[in-house]
LOFIMAR-98252 format. One record per residue (C-alpha): x, y, z. Coordinates in nm, 3 decimals. Example, Ala and Ser with C-alpha at 12.3 -4.5 7.8 and 13.67 -1.06 7.14 Angstrom:
<atoms>
<u=1.230, v=-0.450, w=0.780>
<u=1.367, v=-0.106, w=0.714>
</atoms>
This chain:
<atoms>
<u=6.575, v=3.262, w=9.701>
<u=6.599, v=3.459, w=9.385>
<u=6.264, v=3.493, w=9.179>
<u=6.338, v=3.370, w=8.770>
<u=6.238, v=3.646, w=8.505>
<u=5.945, v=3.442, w=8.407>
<u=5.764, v=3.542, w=8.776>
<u=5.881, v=3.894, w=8.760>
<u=5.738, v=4.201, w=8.576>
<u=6.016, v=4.375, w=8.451>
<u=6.002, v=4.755, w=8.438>
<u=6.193, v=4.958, w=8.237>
<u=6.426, v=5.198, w=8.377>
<u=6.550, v=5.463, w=8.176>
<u=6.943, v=5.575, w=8.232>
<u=6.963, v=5.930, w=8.439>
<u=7.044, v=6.225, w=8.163>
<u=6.989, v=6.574, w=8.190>
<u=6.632, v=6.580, w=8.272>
<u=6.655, v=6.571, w=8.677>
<u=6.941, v=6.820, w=8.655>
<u=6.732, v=7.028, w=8.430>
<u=6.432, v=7.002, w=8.672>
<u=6.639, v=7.044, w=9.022>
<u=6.787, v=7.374, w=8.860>
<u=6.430, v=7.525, w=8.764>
<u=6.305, v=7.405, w=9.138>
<u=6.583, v=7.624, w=9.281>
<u=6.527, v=7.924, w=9.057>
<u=6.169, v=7.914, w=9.148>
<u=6.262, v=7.864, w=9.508>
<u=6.466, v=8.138, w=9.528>
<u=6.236, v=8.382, w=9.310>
<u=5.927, v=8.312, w=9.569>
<u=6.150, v=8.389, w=9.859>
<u=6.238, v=8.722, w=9.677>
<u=5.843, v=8.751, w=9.652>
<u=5.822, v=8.729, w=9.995>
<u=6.056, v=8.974, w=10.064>
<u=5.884, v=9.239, w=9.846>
<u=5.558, v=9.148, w=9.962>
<u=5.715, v=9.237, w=10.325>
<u=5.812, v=9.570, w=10.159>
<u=5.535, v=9.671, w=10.057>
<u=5.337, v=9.577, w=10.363>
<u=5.599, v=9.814, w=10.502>
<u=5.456, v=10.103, w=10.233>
<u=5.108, v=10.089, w=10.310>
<u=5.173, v=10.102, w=10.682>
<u=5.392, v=10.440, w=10.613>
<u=5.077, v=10.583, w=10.482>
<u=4.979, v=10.607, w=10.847>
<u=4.642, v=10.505, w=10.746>
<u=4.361, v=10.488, w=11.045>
<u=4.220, v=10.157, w=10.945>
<u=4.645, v=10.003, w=10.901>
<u=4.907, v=10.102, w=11.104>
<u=5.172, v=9.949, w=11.215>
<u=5.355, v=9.982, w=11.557>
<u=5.671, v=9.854, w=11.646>
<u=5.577, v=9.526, w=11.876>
<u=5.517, v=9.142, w=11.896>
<u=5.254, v=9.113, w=11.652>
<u=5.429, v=9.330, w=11.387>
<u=5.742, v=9.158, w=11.461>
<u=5.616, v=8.791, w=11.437>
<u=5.404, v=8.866, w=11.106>
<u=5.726, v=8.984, w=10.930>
<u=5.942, v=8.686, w=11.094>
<u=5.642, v=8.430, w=10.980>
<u=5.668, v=8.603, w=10.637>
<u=6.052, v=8.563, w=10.525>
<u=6.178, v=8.332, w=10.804>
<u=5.935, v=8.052, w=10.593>
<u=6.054, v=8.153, w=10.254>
<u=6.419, v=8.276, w=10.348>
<u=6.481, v=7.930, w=10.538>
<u=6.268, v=7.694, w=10.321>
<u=6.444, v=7.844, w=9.963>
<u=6.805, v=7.797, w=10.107>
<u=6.676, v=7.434, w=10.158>
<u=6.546, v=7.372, w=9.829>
<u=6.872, v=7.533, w=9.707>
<u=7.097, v=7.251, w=9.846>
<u=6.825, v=6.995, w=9.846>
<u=6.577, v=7.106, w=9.593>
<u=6.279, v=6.816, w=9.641>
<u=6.269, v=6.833, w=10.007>
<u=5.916, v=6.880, w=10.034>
<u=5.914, v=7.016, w=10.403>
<u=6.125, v=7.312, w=10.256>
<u=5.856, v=7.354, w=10.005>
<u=5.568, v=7.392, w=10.238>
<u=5.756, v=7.631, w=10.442>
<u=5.784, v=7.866, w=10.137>
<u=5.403, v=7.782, w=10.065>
<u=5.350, v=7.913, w=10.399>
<u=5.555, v=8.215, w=10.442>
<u=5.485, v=8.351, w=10.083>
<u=5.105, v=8.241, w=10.122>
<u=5.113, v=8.406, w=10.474>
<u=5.234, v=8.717, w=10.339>
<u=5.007, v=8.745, w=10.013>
<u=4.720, v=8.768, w=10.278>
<u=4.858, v=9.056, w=10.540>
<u=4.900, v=9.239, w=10.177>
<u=4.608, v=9.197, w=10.032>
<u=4.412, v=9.278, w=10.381>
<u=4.672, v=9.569, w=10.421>
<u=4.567, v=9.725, w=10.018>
<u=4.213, v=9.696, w=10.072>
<u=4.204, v=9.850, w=10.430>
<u=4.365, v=10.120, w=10.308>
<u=4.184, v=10.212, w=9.990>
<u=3.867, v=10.065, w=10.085>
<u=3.615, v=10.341, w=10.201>
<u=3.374, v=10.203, w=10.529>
<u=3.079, v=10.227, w=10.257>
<u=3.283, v=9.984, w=10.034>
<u=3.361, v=10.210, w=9.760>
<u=3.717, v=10.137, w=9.604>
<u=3.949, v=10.415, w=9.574>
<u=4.235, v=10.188, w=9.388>
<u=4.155, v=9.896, w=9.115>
<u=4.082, v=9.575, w=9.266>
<u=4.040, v=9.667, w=9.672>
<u=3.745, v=9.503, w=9.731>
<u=3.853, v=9.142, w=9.544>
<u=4.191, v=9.204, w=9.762>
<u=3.943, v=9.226, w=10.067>
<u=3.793, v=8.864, w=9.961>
<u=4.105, v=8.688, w=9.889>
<u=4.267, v=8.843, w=10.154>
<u=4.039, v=8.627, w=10.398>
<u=4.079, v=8.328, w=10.139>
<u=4.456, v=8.256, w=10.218>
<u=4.527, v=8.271, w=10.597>
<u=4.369, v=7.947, w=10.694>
<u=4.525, v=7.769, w=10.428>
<u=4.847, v=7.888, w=10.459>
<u=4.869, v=7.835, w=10.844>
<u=4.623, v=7.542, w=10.950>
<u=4.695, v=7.335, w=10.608>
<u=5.050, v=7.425, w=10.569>
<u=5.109, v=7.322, w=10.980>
<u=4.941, v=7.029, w=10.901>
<u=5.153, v=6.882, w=10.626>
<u=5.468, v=7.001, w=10.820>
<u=5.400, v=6.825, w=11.133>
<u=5.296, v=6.508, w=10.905>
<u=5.671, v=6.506, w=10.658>
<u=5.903, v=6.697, w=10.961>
<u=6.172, v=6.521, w=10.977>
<u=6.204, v=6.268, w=10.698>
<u=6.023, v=6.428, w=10.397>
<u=5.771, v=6.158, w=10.416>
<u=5.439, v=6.046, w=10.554>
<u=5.447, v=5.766, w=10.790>
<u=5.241, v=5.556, w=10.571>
<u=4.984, v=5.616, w=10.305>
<u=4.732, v=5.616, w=10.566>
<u=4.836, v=5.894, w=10.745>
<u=4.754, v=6.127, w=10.408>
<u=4.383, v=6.126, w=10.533>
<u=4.494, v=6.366, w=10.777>
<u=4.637, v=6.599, w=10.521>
<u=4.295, v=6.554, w=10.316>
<u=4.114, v=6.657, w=10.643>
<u=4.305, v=6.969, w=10.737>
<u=4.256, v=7.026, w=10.367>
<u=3.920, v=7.006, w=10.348>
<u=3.871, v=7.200, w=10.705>
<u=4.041, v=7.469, w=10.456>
<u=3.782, v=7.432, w=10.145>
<u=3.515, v=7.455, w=10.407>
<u=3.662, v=7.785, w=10.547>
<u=3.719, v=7.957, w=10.189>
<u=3.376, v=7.866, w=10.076>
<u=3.202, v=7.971, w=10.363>
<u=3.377, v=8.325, w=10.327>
<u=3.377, v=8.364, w=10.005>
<u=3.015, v=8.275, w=9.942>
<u=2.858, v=8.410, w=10.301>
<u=2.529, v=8.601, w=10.216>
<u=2.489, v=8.917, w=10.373>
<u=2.750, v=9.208, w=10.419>
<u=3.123, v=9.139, w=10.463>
<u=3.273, v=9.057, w=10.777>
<u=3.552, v=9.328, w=10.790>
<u=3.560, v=9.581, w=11.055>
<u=3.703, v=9.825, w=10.793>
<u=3.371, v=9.828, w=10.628>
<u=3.035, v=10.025, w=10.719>
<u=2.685, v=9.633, w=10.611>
<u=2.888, v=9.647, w=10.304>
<u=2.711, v=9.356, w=10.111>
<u=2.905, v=9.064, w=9.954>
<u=2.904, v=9.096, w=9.592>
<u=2.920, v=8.693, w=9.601>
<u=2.714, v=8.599, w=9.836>
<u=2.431, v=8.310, w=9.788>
<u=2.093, v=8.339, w=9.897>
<u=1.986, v=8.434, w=10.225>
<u=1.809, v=8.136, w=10.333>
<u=2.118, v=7.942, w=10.306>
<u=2.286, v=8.199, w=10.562>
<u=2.258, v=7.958, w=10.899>
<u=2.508, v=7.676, w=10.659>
<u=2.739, v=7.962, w=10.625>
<u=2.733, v=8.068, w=10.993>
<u=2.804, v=7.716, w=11.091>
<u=3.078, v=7.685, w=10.820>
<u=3.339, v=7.875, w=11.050>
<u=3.349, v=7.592, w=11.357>
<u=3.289, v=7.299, w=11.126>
<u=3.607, v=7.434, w=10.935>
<u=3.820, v=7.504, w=11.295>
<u=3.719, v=7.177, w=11.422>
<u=3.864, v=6.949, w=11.106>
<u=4.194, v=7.163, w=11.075>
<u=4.251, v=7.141, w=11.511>
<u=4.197, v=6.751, w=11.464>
<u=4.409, v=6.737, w=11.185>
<u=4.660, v=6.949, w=11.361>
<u=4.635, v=6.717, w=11.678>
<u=4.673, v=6.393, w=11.454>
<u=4.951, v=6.567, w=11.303>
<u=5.100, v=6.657, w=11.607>
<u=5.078, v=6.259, w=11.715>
<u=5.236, v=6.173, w=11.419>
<u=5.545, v=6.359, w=11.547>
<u=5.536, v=6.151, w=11.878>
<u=5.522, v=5.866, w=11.666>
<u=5.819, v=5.933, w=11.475>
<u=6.014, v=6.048, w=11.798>
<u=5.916, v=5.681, w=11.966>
<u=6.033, v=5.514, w=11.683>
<u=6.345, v=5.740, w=11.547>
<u=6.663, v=5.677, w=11.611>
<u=6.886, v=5.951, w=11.826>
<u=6.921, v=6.189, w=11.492>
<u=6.516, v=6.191, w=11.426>
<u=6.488, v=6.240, w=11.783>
<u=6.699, v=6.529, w=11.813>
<u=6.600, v=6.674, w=11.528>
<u=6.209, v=6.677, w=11.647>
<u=6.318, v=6.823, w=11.990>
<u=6.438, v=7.174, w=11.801>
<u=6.120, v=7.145, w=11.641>
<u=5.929, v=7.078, w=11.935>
<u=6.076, v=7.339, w=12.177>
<u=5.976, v=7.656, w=11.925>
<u=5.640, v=7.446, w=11.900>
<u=5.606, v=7.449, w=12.246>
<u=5.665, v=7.809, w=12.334>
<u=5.456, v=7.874, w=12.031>
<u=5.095, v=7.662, w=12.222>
<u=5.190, v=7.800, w=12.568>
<u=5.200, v=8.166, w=12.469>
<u=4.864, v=8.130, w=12.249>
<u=4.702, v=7.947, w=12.515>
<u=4.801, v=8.245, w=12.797>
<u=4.662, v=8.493, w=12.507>
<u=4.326, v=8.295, w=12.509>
<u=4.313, v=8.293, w=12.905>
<u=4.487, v=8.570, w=13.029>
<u=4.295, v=8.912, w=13.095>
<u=4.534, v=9.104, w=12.857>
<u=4.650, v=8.882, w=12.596>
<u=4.787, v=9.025, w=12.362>
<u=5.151, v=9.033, w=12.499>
<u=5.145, v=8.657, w=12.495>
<u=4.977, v=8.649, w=12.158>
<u=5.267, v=8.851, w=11.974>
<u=5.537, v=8.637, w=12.167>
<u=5.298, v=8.346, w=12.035>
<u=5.360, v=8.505, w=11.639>
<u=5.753, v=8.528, w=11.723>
<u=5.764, v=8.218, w=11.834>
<u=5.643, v=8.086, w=11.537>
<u=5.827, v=8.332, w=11.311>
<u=6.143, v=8.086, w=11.484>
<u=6.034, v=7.759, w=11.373>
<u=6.192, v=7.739, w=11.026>
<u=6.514, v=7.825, w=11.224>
<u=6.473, v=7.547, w=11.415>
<u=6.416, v=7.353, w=11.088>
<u=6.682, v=7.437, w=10.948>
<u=6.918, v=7.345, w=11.211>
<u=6.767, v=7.032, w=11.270>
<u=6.801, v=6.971, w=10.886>
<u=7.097, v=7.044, w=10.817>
<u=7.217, v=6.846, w=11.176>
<u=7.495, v=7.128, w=11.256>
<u=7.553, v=7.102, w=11.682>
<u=7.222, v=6.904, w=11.642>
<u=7.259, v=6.799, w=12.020>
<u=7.289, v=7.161, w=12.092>
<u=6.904, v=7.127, w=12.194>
<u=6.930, v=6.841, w=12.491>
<u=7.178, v=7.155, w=12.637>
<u=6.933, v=7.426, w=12.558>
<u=6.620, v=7.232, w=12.700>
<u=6.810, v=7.106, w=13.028>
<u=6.922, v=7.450, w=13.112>
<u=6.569, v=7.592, w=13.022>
<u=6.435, v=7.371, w=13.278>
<u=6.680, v=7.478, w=13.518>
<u=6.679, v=7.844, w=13.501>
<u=6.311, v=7.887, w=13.445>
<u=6.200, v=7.700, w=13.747>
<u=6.473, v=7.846, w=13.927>
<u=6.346, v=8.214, w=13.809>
<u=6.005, v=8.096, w=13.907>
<u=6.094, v=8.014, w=14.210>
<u=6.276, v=8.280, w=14.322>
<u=6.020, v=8.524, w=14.178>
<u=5.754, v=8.358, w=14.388>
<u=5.972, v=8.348, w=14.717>
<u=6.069, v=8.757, w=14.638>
<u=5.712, v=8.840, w=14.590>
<u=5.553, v=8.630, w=14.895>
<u=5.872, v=8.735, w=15.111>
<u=5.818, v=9.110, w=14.991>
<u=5.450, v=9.096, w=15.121>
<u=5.480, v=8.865, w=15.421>
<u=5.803, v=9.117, w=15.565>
<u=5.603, v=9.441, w=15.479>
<u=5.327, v=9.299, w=15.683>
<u=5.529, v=9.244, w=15.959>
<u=5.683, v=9.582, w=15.941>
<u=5.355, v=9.729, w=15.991>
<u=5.277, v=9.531, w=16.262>
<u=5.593, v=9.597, w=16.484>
<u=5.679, v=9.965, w=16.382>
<u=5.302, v=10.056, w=16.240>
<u=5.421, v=10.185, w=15.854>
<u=5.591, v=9.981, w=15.559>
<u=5.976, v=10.026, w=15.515>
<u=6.203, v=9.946, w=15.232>
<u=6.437, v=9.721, w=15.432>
<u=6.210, v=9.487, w=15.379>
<u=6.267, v=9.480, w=15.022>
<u=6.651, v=9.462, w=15.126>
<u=6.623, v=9.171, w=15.327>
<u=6.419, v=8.958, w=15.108>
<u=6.693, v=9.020, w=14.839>
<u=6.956, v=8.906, w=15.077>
<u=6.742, v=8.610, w=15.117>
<u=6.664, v=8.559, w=14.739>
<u=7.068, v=8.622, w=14.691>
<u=7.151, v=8.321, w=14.931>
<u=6.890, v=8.117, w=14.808>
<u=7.045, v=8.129, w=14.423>
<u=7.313, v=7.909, w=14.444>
<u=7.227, v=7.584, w=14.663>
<u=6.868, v=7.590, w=14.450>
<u=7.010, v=7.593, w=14.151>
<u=7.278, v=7.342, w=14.241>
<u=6.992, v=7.131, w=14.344>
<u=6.784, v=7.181, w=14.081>
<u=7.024, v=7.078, w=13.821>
<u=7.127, v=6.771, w=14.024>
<u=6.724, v=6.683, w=13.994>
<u=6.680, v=6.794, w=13.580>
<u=7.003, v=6.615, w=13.505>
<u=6.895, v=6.300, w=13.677>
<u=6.584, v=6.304, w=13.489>
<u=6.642, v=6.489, w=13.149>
<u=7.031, v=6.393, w=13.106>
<u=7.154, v=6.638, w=12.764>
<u=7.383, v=6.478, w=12.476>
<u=7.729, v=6.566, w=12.560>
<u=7.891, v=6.435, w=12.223>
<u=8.069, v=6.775, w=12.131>
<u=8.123, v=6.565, w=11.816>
<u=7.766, v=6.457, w=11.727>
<u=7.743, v=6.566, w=11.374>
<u=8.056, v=6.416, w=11.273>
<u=7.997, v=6.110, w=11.379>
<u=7.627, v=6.100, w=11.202>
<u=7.849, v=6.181, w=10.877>
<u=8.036, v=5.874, w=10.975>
<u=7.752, v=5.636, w=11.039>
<u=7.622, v=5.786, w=10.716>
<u=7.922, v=5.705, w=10.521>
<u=7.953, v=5.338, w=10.673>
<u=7.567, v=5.293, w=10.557>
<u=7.675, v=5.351, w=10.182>
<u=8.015, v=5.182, w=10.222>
<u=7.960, v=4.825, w=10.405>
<u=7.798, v=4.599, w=10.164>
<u=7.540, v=4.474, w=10.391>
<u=7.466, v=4.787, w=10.549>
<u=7.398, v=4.926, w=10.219>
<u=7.227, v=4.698, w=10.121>
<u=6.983, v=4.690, w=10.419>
<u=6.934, v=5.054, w=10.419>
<u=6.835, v=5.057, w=10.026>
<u=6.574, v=4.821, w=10.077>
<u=6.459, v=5.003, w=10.413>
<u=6.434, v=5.305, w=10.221>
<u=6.228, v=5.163, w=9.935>
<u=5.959, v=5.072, w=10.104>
<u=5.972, v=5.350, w=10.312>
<u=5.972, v=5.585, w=9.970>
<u=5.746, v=5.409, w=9.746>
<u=5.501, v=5.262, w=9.946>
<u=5.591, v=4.921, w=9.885>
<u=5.478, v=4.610, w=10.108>
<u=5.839, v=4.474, w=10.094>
<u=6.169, v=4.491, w=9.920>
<u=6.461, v=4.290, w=9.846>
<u=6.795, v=4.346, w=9.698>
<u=7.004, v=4.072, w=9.534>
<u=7.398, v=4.067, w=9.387>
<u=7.517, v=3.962, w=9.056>
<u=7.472, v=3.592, w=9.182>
<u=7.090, v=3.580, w=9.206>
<u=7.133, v=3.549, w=9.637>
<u=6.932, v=3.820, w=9.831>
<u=7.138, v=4.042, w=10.015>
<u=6.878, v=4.202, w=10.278>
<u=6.516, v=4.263, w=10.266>
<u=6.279, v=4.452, w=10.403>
<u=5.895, v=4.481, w=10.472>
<u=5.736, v=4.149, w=10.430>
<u=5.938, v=3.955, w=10.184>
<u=5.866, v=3.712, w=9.962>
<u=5.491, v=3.858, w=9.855>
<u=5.226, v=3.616, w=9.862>
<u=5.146, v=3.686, w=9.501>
<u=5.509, v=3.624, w=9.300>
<u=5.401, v=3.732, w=8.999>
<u=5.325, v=4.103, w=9.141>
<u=5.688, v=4.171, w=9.182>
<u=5.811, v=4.447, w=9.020>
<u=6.207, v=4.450, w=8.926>
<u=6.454, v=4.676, w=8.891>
<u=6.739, v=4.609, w=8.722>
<u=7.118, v=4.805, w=8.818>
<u=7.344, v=4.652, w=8.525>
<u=7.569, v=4.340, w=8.558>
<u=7.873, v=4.592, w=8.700>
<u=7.811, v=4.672, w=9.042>
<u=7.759, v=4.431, w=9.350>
<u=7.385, v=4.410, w=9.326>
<u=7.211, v=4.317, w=9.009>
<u=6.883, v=4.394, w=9.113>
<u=6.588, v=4.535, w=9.358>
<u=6.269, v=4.392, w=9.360>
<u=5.962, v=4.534, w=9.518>
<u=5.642, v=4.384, w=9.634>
<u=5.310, v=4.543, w=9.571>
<u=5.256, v=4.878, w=9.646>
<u=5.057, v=4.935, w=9.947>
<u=4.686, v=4.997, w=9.814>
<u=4.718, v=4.834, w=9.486>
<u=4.848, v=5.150, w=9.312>
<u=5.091, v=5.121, w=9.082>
<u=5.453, v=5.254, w=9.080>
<u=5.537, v=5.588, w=8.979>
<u=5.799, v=5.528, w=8.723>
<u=5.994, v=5.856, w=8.812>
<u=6.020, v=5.720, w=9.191>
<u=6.153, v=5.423, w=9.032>
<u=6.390, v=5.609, w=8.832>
<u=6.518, v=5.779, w=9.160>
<u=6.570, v=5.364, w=9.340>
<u=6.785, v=5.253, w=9.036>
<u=6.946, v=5.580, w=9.037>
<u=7.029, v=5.510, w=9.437>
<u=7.106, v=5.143, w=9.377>
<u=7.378, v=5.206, w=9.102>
<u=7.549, v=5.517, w=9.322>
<u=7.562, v=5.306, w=9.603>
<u=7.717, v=4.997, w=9.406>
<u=7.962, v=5.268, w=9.267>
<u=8.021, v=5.399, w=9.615>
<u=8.103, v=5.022, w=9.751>
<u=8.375, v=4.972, w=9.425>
<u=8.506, v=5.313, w=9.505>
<u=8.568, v=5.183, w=9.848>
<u=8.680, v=4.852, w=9.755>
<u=8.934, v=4.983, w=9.489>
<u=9.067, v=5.246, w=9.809>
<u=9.152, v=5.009, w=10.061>
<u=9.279, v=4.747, w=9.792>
<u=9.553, v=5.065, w=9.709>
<u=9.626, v=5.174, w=10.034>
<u=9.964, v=5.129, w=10.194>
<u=10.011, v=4.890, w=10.440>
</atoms>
C-alpha cells in the first residue's frame, strides 16, 4: 500500500542539464590523457635503459615484458572503458594502477641511473625519485588489486560492509609508505653504498620500522584473500553473465598465483616470476572482454580445452620421460651401451597413446566441466537486457533491485501513477514510515514514484546518486511508452 505525502520526506530532485554531460566529457579527457601518461612514462623507461647504465638495464625477457604490459595494458584498457562508460570505477582503478605502476619503475629507473653508490645526485631530484620510487609500488599493486577484486564485475561493493576490506589493504599500504619513508638508518637500495635517509626518525625507534614491512604484507595478503572471497561470493550468487564474466577474470588470475608461487619454490625462479608479470600484464584484457561481454562464453571453451590439453601434455611428457629412462636402462642391460632407438620407440608409443587419451580425457572434462555452447550468447544478453527495460514489471523489478543495490538502501519500492506498488525490493515497508525517502518521476510516465528505505548505516543519501535513480526511473518509463507506442503502430 502506497505511503501518503504526510509520512514521506520528499527530496528534491533536480531535472538532468548539462552538468553530467559536462562532467562525463572531462572524465574521458582525463582518462585518455593519463593513459597517454602512461605511455610516455613507458618511453622514457625505454630511454634510461638505452643509456646501458650498470645499475639499469634492460634485457629483452619476462620481467621486462610483463612490467611494460602491467604499465599500458592497465591504462590502455581501463581509458577505452572510461571512454564508453566514463564512471565505471573498475576502469578507473585499472588506470590508477597501470599509470601508478609505471610512475614507480621511472622514478626507481632516474635515480638508479644518476644516483652515485655514495648517494650523491648527478641530476635534480634523484634521490627524492629514489624515496617515492619505493612509495608507489605497494599501493598501486596490493591496494589497487584489492579494490578490483572487491567492484570486478558490477562496479560495486557487495555491501557497505565489505569496504572494511578496502580500508585494510589501505592501511597495509600507509603502514608500508611510512615505514619506508621514515626508516632510520641508510636507505635500502642496492644502488647505494650506507647512504643515510635524509628522513629518517630516530634510531631507537628503528625495531617499529623493521617490523613495519610484515605488519604491512600481512594486512594487504588478508585483504587480498577477503577480496578474493568476495569474488566467489559474487560467482555463487551471479547469474550466468557475472559468472562468465569472473571466469576470464579468474583464469589470468590463476596463471598469475601459480607462476608466482613456482617463482617462490622453485630453485630458479625467475622464469616463472616473469611469466607471473605477463600474466598479470593480461588481466585488463580479460577485463575488458568480460566487460564489454563480446563471445563472453568464449572462456567455458578456452578453460575446457586447457584442461584437456594440459593434462594430456602432462601426461604424455611424464610417460616420454619415464619411458625414455626405463628403455635406455634396458638397453644397457641386454646390449651393455644406451641406443637412440629407444628414444624412437617411446615416441611411437607416445604417438599411439595421443589420440585414445585425449579422446578419453575430454569425455571425462566434458562430463565434469561442460563449456557454454550458445554461439549466440551475447545477443541474447542484449535481448534479456532489452526485455528488462521494456516489460513493465520487469522494469520495474530490476529498478528497485538496482537501488538498493546502488545506494545502499535497506529496501525499495516503485509505484505507478495510481499510488499501487509495482515491485519492491530489500525489506519493504521500513519499520520506521516516516524515514522514507521519495523520489518523484513526473505524472507522465508509468511510475510516479520510487521510494527508498533507510540507508544502510544511517547515512544519508547522496543527492547526486539520487539524481542518477530519477534519471533511470524516467528513461525507463520513456523506454516502456516508446515500446508501447511501437507495437500499438505495428502492422498486423
Amino acid at each position: 500500500m502506497a505511503t501518503s505525502s504526510e509520512e514521506v520526506l520528499a527530496v528534491p530532485v533536480t531535472e538532468p542539464g548539462s552538468t553530467a554531460p559536462s562532467a562525463d566529457r572531462w572524465l574521458r579527457r582525463l582518462a585518455v590523457l593519463l593513459a597517454v601518461v602512461a605511455v610516455l612514462e613507458s618511453f622514457a623507461i625505454l630511454l634510461l635503459g638505452a643509456r646501458d647504465h650498470p645499475n639499469f638495464q634492460l634485457d629483452l625477457h619476462f620481467v621486462t615484458i610483463g612490467f611494460f604490459g602491467t604499465i599500458l595494458s592497465f591504462a590502455l584498457v581501463g581509458a577505452l572503458i572510461v571512454v564508453r562508460r566514463p564512471r565505471t570505477r573498475v576502469a578507473w582503478v585499472m588506470i590508477a594502477m597501470g599509470t601508478g605502476f609505471g610512475i614507480g619503475v621511472l622514478l626507481g629507473a632516474y635515480s638508479s641511473v644518476f644516483i652515485t653508490p655514495s648517494g650523491e645526485s648527478e641530476a635534480p631530484f634523484a634521490l627524492p625519485a629514489l624515496l617515492l620510487s619505493t612509495l608507489v609500488f605497494v599501493p598501486a599493486l596490493g591496494l589497487g588489486t584489492t579494490i578490483l577484486l572487491l567492484l570486478y564485475p558490477t562496479d560495486a561493493y557487495i555491501s557497505s560492509r565489505w569496504r572494511i576490506v578496502a580500508a585494510l589493504a589501505l592501511l597495509g599500504s600507509a603502514i608500508w609508505d611510512l615505514g619506508v619513508m621514515f626508516r632510520p638508518g641508510p636507505i635500502d637500495s642496492p644502488a647505494l653504498d650506507n647512504v643515510p635517509n635524509p628522513l629518517g626518525a630516530p634510531s631507537e625507534l628503528l625495531p617499529l620500522f623493521d617490523a613495519a614491512p610484515a605488519v604491512s604484507n600481512l594486512l594487504i595478503l588478508v585483504a587480498i584473500a577477503l577480496a578474493a572471497g568476495s569474488l566467489f561470493i559474487r560467482y555463487r550468487r551471479g547469474d550466468s553473465v557475472v559468472r562468465a564474466q569472473i571466469r576470464w577474470f579468474a583464469l589470468i588470475a590463476a596463471a598469475v598465483v601459480i607462476s608466482l608461487l613456482l617463482a617462490t619454490v622453485m630453485p630458479s625462479g625467475d622464469l616463472f616470476f616473469g611469466i607471473g608479470v605477463t600474466a598479470l600484464a593480461c588481466l585488463p584484457i580479460a577485463i575488458g572482454v568480460a566487460i564489454s561481454r563480446y563471445r563472453l562464453y568464449d572462456i567455458d571453451l578456452i578453460i575446457n580445452r586447457t584442461l584437456v590439453y594440459g593434462s594430456l601434455t602432462a601426461i604424455l611428457a611424464g610417460v616420454f620421460t619415464a619411458g625414455v629412462g626405463l628403455a635406455q636402462r634396458l638397453f644397457v642391460a641386454f646390449t651393455g651401451q644406451s641406443s637412440d632407438a629407444a628414444i624412437v620407440l617411446v615416441t611411437l608409443v607416445v604417438a599411439t597413446l595421443y589420440a585414445p587419451l585425449r579422446k578419453r580425457l575430454e569425455a571425462i572434462v566434458d562430463k565434469r566441466f561442460k563449456y557454454e555452447t550458445r554461439r549466440f550468447g551475447s545477443y541474447t544478453d542484449k535481448v534479456e537486457a532489452v526485455l528488462k527495460v521494456i516489460d513493465p514489471v520487469r522494469a520495474a523489478e530490476n529498478l528497485a533491485r538496482e537501488a538498493v543495490a546502488e545506494l545502499d538502501a535497506t529496501g525499495a519500492a516503485v509505484l505507478d501513477r495510481s499510488g499501487a506498488i509495482v515491485s519492491i525490493a530489500g525489506i519493504w515497508p521500513p519499520a520506521d514510515p516516516a524515514a522514507i525517502t521519495e523520489i518523484r518521476l513526473g505524472s507522465e510516465g508509468l511510475y510516479s514514484l520510487i521510494t527508498l528505505g533507510p540507508r544502510k548505516g544511517g547515512r544519508p543519501y547522496p543527492p547526486a546518486g539520487l539524481e542518477e535513480l530519477a534519471e533511470a526511473g524516467r528513461l525507463t518509463a520513456e523506454a516502456i511508452r516508446t515500446a508501447s507506442q511501437l507495437t500499438a503502430t505495428a502492422p498486423r
